[in-house]
DOLOLUM-267700 format. One record per residue (C-alpha): residue number from 1; x, y, z. Coordinates in Angstrom, 3 decimals. Layout:
<sites>
   seq          X          Y          Z
   NUM          X          Y          Z
...
</sites>
This chain:
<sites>
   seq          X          Y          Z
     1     23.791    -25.707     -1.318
     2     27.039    -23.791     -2.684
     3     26.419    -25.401     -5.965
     4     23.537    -23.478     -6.393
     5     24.325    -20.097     -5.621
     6     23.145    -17.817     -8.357
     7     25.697    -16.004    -10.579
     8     24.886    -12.890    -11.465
     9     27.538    -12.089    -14.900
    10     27.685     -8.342    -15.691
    11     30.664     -6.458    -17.202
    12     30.799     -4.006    -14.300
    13     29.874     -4.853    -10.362
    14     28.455     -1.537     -9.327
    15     27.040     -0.842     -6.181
    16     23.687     -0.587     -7.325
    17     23.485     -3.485     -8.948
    18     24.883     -5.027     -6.063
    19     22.120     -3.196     -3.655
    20     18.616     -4.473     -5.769
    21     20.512     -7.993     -6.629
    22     20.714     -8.360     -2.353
    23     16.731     -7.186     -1.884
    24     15.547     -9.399     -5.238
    25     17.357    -12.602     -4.733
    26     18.291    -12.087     -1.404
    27     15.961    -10.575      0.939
    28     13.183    -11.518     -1.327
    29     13.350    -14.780     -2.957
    30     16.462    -16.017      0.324
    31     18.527    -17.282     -3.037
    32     22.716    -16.756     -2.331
    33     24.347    -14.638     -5.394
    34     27.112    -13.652     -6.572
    35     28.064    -10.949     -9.308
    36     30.865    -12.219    -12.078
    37     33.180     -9.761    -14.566
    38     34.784    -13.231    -15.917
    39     32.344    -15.279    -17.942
    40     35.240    -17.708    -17.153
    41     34.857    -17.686    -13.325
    42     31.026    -18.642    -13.611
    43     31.344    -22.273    -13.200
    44     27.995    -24.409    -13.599
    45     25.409    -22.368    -11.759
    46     22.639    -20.935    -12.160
    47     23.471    -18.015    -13.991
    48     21.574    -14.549    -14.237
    49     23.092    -12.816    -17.335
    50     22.497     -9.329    -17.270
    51     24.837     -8.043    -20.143
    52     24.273     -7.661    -23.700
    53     26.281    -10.593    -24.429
    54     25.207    -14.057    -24.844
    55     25.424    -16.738    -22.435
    56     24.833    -20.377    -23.630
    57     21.679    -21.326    -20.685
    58     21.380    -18.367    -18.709
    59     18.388    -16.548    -17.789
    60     18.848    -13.324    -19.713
    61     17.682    -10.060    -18.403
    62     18.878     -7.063    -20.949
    63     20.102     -4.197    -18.383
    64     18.661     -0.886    -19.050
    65     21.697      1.557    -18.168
    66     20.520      2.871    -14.849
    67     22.800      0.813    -12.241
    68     25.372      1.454    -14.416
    69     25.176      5.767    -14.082
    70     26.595      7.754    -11.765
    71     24.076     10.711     -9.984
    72     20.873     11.099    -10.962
    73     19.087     11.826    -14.317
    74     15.278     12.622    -15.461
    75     13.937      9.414    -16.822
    76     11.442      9.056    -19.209
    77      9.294      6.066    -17.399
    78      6.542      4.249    -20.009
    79      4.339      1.555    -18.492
    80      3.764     -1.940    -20.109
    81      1.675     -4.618    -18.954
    82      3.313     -8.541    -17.566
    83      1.587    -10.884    -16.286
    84     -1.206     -8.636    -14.912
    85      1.898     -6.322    -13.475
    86      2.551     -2.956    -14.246
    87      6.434     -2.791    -15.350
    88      8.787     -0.535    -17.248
    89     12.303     -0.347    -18.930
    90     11.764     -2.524    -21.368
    91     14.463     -5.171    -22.445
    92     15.583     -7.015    -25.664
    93     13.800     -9.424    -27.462
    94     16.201    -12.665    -26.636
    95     16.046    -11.067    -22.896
    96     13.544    -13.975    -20.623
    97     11.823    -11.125    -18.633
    98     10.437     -8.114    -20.354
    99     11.519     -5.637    -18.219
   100     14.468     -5.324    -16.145
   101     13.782     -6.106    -12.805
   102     16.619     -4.896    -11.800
   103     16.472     -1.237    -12.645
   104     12.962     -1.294    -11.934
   105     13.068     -2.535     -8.357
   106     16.034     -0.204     -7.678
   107     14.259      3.119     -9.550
   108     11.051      2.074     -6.936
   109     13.196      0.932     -3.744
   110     15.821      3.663     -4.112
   111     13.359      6.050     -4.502
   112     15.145      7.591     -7.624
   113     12.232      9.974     -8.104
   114     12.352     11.970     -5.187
   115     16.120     13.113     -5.687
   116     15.102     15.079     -8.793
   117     12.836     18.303     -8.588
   118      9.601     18.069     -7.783
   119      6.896     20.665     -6.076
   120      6.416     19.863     -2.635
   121      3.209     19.756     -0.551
   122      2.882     22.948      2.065
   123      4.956     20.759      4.526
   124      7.756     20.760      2.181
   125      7.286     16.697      1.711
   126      6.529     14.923     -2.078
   127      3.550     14.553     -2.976
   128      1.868     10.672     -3.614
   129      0.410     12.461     -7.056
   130      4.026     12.948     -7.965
   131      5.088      9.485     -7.923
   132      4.961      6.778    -11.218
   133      3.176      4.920     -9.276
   134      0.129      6.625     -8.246
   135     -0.159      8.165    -11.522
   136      0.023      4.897    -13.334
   137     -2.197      3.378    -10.566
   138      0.043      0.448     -9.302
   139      0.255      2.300     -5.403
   140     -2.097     -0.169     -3.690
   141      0.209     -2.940     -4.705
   142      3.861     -3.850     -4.072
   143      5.343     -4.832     -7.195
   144      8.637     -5.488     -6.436
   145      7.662     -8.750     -4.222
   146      5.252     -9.340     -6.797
   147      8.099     -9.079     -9.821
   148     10.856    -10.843     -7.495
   149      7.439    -13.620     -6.956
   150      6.943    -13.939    -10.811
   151     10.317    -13.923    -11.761
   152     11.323    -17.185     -9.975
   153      8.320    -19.288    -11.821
   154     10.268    -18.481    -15.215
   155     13.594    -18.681    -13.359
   156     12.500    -22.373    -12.308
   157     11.986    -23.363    -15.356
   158     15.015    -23.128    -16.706
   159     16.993    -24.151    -13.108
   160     14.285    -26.010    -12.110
   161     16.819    -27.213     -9.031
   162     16.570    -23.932     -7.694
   163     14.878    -23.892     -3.704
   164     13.612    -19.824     -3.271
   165     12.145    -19.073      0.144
   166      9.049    -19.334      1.373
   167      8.272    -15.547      3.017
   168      6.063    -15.795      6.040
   169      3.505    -12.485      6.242
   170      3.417    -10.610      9.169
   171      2.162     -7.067     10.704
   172      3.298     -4.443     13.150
   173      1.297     -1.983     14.565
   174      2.823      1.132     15.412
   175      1.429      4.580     17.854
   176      2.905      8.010     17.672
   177      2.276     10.078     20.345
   178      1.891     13.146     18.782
   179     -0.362     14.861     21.716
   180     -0.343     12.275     24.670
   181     -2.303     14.972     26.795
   182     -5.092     17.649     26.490
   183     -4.412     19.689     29.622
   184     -1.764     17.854     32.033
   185      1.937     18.219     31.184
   186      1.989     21.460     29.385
   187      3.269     25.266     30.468
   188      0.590     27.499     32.300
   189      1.321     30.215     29.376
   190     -0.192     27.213     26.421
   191     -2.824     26.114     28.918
   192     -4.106     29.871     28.456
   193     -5.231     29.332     25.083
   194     -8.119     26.575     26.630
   195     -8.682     28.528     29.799
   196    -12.107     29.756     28.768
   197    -13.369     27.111     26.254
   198    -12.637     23.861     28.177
   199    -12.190     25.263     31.662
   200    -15.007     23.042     33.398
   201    -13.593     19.827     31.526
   202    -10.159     20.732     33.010
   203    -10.943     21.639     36.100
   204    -13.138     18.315     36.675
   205     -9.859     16.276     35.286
   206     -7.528     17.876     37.384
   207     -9.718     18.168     40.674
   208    -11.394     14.428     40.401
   209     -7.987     13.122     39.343
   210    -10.105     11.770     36.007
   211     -8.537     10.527     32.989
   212     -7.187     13.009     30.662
   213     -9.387     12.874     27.165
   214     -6.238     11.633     24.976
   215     -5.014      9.295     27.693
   216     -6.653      6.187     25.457
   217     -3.446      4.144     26.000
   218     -4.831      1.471     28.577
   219     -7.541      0.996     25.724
   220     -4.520      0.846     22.616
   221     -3.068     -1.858     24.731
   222     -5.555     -4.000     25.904
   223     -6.795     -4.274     22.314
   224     -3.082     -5.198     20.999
   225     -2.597     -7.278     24.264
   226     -5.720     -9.840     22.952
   227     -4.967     -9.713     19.678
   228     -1.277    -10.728     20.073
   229     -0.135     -7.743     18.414
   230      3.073     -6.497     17.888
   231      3.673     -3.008     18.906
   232      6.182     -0.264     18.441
   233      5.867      3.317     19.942
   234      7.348      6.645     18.421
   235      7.311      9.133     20.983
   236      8.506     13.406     20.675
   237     10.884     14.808     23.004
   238     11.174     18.214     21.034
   239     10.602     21.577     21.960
   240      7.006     23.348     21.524
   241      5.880     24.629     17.730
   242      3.192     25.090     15.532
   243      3.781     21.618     14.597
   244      4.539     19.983     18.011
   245      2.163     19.805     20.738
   246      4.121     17.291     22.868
   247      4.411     18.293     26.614
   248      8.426     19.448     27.879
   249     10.163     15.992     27.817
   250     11.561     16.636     31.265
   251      7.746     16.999     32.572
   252      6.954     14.175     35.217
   253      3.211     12.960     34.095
   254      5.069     12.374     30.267
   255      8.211     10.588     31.445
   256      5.899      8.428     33.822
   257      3.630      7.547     29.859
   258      7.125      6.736     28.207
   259      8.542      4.757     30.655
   260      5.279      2.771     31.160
   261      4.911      2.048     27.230
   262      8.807      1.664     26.818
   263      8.537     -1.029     29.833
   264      6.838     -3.639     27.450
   265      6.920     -2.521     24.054
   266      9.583     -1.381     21.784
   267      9.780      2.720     21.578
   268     11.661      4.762     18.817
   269     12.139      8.790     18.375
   270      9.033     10.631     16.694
   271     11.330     13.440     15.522
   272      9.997     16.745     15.684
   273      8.599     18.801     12.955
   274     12.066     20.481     11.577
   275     14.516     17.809     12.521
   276     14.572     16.070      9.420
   277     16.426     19.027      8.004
   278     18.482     20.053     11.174
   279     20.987     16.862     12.629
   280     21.410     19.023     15.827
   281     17.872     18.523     16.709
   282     18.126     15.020     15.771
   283     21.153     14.960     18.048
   284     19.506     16.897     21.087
   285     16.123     14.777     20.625
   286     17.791     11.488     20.331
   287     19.693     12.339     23.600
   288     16.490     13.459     25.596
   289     14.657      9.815     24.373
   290     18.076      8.102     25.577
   291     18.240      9.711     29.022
   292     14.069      9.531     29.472
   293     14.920      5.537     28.163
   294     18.177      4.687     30.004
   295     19.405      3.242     26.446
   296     20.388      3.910     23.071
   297     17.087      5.470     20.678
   298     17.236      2.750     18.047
   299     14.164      3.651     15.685
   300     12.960      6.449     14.277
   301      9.661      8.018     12.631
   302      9.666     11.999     11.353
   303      7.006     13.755     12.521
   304      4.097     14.683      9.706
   305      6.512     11.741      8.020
   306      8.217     15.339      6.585
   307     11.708     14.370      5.241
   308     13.583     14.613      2.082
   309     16.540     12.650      0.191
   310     19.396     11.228      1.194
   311     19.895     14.312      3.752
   312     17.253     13.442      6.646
   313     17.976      9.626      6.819
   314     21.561     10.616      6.395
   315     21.407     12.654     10.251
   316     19.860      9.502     11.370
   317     23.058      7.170     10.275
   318     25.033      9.901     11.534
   319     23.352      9.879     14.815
   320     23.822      6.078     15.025
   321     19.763      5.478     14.391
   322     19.963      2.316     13.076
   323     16.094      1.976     11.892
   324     13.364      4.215     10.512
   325     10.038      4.178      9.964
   326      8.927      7.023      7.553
   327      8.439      5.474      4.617
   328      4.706      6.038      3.209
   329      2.769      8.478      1.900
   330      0.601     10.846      4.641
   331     -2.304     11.802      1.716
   332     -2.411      8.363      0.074
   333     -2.346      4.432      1.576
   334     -0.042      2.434     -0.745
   335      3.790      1.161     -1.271
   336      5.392      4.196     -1.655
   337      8.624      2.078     -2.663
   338      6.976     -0.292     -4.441
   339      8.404     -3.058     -1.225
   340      6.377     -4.846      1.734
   341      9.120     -5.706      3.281
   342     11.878     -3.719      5.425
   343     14.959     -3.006      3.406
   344     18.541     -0.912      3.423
   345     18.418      2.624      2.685
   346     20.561      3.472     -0.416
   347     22.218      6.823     -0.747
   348     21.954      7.741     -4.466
   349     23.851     10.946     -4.613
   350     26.869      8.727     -3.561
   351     25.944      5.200     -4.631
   352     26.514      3.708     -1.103
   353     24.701      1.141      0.768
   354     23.879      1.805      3.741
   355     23.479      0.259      7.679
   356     19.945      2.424      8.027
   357     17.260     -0.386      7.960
   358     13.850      0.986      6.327
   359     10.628      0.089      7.804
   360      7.713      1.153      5.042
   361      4.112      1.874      6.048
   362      1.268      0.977      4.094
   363     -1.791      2.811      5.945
   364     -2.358      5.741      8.155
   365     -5.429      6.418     10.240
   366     -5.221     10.420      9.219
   367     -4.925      9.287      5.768
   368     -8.167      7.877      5.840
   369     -9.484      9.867      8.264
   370     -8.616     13.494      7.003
   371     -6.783     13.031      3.679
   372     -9.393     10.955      2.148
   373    -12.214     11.248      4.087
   374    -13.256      8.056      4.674
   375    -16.289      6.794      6.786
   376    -14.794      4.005      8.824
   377    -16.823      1.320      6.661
   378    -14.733      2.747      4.067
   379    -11.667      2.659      5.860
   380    -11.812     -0.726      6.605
   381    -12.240     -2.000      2.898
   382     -9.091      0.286      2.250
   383     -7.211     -1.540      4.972
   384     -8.388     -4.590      4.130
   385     -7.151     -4.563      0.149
   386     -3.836     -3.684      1.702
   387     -3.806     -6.661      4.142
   388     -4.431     -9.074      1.518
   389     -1.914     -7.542     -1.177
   390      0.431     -7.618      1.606
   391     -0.455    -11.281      2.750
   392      0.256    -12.265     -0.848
   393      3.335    -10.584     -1.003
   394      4.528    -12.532      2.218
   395      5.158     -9.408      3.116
   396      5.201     -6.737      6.840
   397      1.560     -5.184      6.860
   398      2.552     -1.592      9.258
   399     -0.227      0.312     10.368
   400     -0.073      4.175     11.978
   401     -2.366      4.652     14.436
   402     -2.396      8.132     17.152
   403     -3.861      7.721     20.347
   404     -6.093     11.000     19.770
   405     -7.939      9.586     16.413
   406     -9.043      6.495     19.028
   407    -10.768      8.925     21.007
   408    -14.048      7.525     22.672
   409    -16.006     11.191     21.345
   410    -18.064     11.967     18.599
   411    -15.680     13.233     15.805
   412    -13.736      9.546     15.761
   413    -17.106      7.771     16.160
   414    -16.903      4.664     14.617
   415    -13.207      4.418     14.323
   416    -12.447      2.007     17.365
   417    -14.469     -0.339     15.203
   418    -12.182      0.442     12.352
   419     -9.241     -0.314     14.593
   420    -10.065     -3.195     15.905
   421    -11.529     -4.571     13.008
   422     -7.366     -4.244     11.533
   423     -6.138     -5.667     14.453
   424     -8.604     -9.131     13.579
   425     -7.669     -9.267      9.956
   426     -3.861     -8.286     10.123
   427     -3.122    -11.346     12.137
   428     -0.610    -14.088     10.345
</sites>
């Protein structure tokens, strides 16, 4: 098959051309490439030229000038239509794609836009309204699979040899734990606050030995169990905040949760509210999961998904985190990277590739729940578009779920339905 490895000719192999031509041809469309300086080294390949010069029977994509900048710059982005696709950065006239895939994929994947200014939410996180694509509308789908899928029909046509791979769809569900507990596991001074309010609920719970109200996690798993789901917890090990309402990490009833869950399905780090922009606490919270765990933390997901470019996935590769999970908007469902599909994490402000595998999310039960304010018959039509543009896209549908908006009360009524209707329809 060395006879048809792709050639990609370019007058400079940069590292970001290097980055989106290994998620296009290779993660993507499972084609082997190569980048050439030397039109003479090219041989008889299949050759991608993406240079301003011209190549007698290459496929000819016009390179807008992005891979080839150092930092980052404002961009003025102007949407075009292809093939029913949204695209942008327009190329020549000679060029056999009108838009260069290239720079496109890598503005969406990278995501270019959130290293330059922008006015962050009250968390400190950008906003979904502040991206290209939910202003332009293309969110709900994820156009780089859907460019990459496109791009090998014309690509065929004139290599027509050419074998691309066949990408099998697939979905993960995933659980943080934000608040495993309503009353066990936490200090006597925050049990105060609920002393009056919820006293005769607590003090039924803790003298019947009842369930605790959030303890839903026998119900999370037998659902996942029958639907052949798989499963990955995030669980917090940081100290108490506004933000966190996980009990101590060294508190016996929580240890006894983690090491139940951690027993049969995979469990990452839900790092706490300020971590993503302090590596100590990423350091100190990664070391309570190991010890709690007995093993290396090797996944990650920021709490309130609150984290910022390239410095919080940076602490992670420092930390020796070799996956996260983060990536997705917490006020809108969607692509945020335009991908379906788990990819490296680039670091723009030094052009380096990266070990850090990144995991995106499409959907979020809070999203629907609180952000959008969604019935759960509404919900589940959401869910379901996303499903199906990820099943086309032969892509990883990832679902967040919390154990306390699967509640069996009335203010999640409805919403085990909901669940369990995305555990049917997210099957392969």
């Amino acid at each position: 098959m060395d006879s048809l490895q792709v050639k990609i000719f370019s007058t400079e192999n940069v590292p970001r051309l290097r980055y989106v031509a290994g998620i296009v041809l290779g993660d993507i469309l499972g084609l082997s490439w190569d980048i050439i300086t030397d039109k003479r080294k090219l041989g008889k390949h299949p050759v991608i030229n993406y240079s301003s010069e011209n190549i007698a029977g290459s496929f000819k994509i016009s390179p807008d000038s992005l891979l080839f900048e150092k930092g980052i710059n404002s961009r003025e982005i102007v949407i075009s239509n292809w093939k029913g696709l949204p695209v942008f950065f327009p190329t020549a006239s000679d060029s056999d794609l009108p838009f260069d895939i290239f720079a496109a994929s890598f503005f969406l994947v990278s995501r270019y836009e959130e290293y330059l200014e922008y006015e962050p939410d009250e968390f400190g996180r950008f906003r979904a309204s502040s991206s290209i694509a939910f202003k332009n509308g293309f969110l709900g789908i994820p156009v780089v699979d859907l460019w990459a899928k496109e791009m090998s029909k014309a690509f065929l046509r004139k290599f027509n040899t050419i074998v691309f791979r066949r990408n099998e769809y697939r979905a993960l569900l995933t659980v943080d734990i934000d608040q495993p507990f309503q009353y066990p596991g936490k200090s006597l001074l925050r049990s105060i606050e609920g002393l009056f309010t919820k006293s005769k609920d607590r003090h039924r719970i803790e003298a019947n030995g009842d369930k605790d109200p959030f303890d839903v996690f026998d119900y999370i798993l037998e659902k996942a169990d029958s639907e052949k789901s798989d499963v990955r917890f995030f669980v917090p090990v940081g100290d108490h905040s506004k933000f966190d309402k996980n009990p101590s990490w060294k508190n016996s009833e929580y240890r006894d949760l983690i090491h139940r869950i951690a027993g049969k399905y995979e469990t990452g780090l839900h790092p706490s509210y300020y971590a993503s922009g302090d590596l100590s606490l990423i350091k100190s919270e990664s070391g309570r999961l190991g010890t709690i765990l007995k093993k290396q933390v090797t996944s990650s997901r920021f709490h309130y998904c609150r984290f910022s470019f390239p410095q919080s996935f940076n602490y992670l590769i420092e930390k020796g985190i070799p996956e996260d999970y983060s990536m997705g908007y917490p006020e809108e469902p969607g692509f945020r990277a335009g991908i379906a599909r788990p990819y490296s994490f680039f670091d723009i402000s030094v052009d380096q590739i990266t070990d850090l595998k990144i995991t995106p999310f499409q959907v979020m039960d809070e999203t629907l729940y609180n952000y959008k304010k969604l019935d759960p018959a509404a919900a589940m039509e959401v869910i379901l578009k996303l499903i199906n543009e990820t099943r086309k896209a032969g892509g990883l549908f990832v679902s967040i779920w919390h154990n306390t908006s699967l509640l069996d009360d009335k203010e999640w009524q409805g919403w085990r339905e909901t669940f369990e209707y995305l555990l049917k329809n997210q099957k392969p």
